[in-house]
ROSE-4610 file (N, C-alpha, C; in Angstrom, 1 decimal, always signed):
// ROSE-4610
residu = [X/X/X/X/X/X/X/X/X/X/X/X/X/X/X/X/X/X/X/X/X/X/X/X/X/X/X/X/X/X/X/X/X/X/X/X/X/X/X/X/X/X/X/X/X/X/X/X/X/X/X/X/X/X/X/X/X/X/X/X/X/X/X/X/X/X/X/X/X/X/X/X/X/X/X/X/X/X/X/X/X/X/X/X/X/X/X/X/X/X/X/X/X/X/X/X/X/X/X/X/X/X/X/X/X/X/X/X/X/X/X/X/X/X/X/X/X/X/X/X/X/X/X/X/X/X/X/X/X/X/X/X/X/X/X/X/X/X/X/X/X/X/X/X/X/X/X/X/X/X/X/X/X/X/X/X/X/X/X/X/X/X/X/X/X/X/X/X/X/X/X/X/X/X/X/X/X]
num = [1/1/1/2/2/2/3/3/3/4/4/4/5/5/5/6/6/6/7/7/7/8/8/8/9/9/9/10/10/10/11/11/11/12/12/12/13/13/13/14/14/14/15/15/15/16/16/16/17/17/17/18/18/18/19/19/19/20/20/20/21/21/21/22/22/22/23/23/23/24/24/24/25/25/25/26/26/26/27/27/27/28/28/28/29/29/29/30/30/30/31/31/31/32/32/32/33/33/33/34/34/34/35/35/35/36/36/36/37/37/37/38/38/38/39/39/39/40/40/40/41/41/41/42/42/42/43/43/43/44/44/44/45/45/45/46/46/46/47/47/47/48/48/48/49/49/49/50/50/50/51/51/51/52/52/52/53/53/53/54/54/54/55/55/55/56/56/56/57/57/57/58/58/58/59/59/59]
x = [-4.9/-5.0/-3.8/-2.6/-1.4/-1.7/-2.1/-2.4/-3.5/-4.2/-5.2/-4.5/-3.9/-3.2/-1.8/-1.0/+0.0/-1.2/-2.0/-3.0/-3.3/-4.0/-4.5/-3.8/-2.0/-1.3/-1.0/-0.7/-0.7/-1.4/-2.9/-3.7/-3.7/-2.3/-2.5/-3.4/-3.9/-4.5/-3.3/-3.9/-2.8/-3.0/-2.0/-3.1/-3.8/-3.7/-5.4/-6.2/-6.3/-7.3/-8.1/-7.1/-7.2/-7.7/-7.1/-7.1/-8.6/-9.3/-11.0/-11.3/-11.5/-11.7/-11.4/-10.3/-9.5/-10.0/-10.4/-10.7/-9.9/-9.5/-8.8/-9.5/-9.2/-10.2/-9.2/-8.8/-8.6/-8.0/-8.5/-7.6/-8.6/-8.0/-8.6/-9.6/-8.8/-9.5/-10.4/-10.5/-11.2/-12.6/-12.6/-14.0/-13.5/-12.5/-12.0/-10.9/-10.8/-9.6/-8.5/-7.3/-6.3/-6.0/-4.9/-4.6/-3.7/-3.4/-2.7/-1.2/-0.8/+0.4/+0.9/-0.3/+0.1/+0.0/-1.1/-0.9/+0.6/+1.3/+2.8/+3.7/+3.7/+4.3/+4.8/+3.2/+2.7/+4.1/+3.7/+4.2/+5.7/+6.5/+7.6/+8.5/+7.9/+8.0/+8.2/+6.8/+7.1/+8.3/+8.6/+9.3/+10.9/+10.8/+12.4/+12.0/+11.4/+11.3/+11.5/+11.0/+11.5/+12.9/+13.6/+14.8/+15.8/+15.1/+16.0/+15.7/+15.1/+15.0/+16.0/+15.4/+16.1/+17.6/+18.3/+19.6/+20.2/+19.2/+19.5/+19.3/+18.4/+18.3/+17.1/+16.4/+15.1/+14.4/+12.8/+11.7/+11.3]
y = [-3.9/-2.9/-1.9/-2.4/-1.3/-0.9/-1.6/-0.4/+0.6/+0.6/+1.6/+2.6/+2.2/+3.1/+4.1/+3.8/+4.4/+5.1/+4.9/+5.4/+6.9/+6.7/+7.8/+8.7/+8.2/+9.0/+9.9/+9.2/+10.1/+11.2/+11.1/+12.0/+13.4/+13.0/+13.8/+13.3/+12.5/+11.9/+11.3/+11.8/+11.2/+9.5/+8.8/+7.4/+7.2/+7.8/+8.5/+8.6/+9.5/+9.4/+8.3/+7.1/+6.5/+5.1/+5.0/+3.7/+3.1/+4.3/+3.5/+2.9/+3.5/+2.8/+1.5/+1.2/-0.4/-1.1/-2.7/-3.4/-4.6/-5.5/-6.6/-7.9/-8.2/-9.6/-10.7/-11.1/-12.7/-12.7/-13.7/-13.9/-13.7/-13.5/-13.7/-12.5/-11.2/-10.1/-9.3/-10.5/-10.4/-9.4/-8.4/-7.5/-6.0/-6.3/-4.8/-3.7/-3.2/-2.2/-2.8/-2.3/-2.1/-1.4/-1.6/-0.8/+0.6/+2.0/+2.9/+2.5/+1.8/+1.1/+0.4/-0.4/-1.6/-0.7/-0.2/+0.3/+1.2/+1.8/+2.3/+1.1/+0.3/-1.0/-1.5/-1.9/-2.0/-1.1/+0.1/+1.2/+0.8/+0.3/+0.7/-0.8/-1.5/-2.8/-2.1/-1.6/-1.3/-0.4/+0.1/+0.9/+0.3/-0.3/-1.0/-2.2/-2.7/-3.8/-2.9/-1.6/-0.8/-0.2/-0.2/+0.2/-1.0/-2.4/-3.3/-3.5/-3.5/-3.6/-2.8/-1.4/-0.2/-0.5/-1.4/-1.5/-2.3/-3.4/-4.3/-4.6/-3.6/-3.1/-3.8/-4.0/-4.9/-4.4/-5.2/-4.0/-3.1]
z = [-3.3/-2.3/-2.4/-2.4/-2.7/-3.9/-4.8/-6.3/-6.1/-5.3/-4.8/-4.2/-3.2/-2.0/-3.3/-3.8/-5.1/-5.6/-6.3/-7.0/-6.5/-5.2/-4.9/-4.0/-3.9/-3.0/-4.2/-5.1/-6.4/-6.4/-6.3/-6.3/-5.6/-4.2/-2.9/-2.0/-2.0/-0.6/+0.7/+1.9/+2.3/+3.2/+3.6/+4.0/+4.9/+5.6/+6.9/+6.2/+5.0/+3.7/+3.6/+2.8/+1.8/+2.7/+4.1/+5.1/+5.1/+5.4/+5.5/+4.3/+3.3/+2.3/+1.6/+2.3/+1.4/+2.4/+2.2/+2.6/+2.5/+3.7/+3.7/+2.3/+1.7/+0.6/+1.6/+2.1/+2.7/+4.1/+4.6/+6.0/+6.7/+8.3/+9.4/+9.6/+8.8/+9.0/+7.5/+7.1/+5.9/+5.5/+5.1/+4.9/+5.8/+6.5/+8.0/+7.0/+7.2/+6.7/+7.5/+6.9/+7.5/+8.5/+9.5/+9.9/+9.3/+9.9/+9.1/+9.2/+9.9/+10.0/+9.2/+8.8/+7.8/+6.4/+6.5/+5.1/+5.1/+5.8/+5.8/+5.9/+6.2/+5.9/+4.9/+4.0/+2.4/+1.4/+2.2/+0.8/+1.6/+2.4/+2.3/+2.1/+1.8/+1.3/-0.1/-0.6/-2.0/-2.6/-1.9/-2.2/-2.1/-1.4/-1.2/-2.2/-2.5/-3.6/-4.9/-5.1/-6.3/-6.2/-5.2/-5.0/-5.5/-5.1/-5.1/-7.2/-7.8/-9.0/-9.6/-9.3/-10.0/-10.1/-8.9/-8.5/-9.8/-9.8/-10.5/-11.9/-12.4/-13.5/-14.4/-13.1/-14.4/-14.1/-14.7/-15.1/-14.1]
């Protein structure tokens, strides 16, 4: 799902865009989209997980 969401922000979509489209695969809320929160969540987890790399100098 977050490689979707990178993908197409890429593109210029923005995640209001992109939210309907993705669909949960497991869990309670399994087959629903996200919410637009969580999907900003998602990306800012990613992003500080790429922060914390870059710091440290691995892939």
């Amino acid at each position: 799902m977050l490689h979707t969401v990178l993908r197409r922000r890429a593109g210029g979509e923005s995640v209001e865009q992109i939210q309907p489209d993705l669909i949960i695969p497991t869990g309670k809320r399994k087959g629903q989209s996200p919410s637009v929160a969580s999907v900003y969540r998602a990306l800012a987890e990613h992003e500080k997980t790429q922060a914390v790399r870059g710091y440290r100098g691995g892939p």
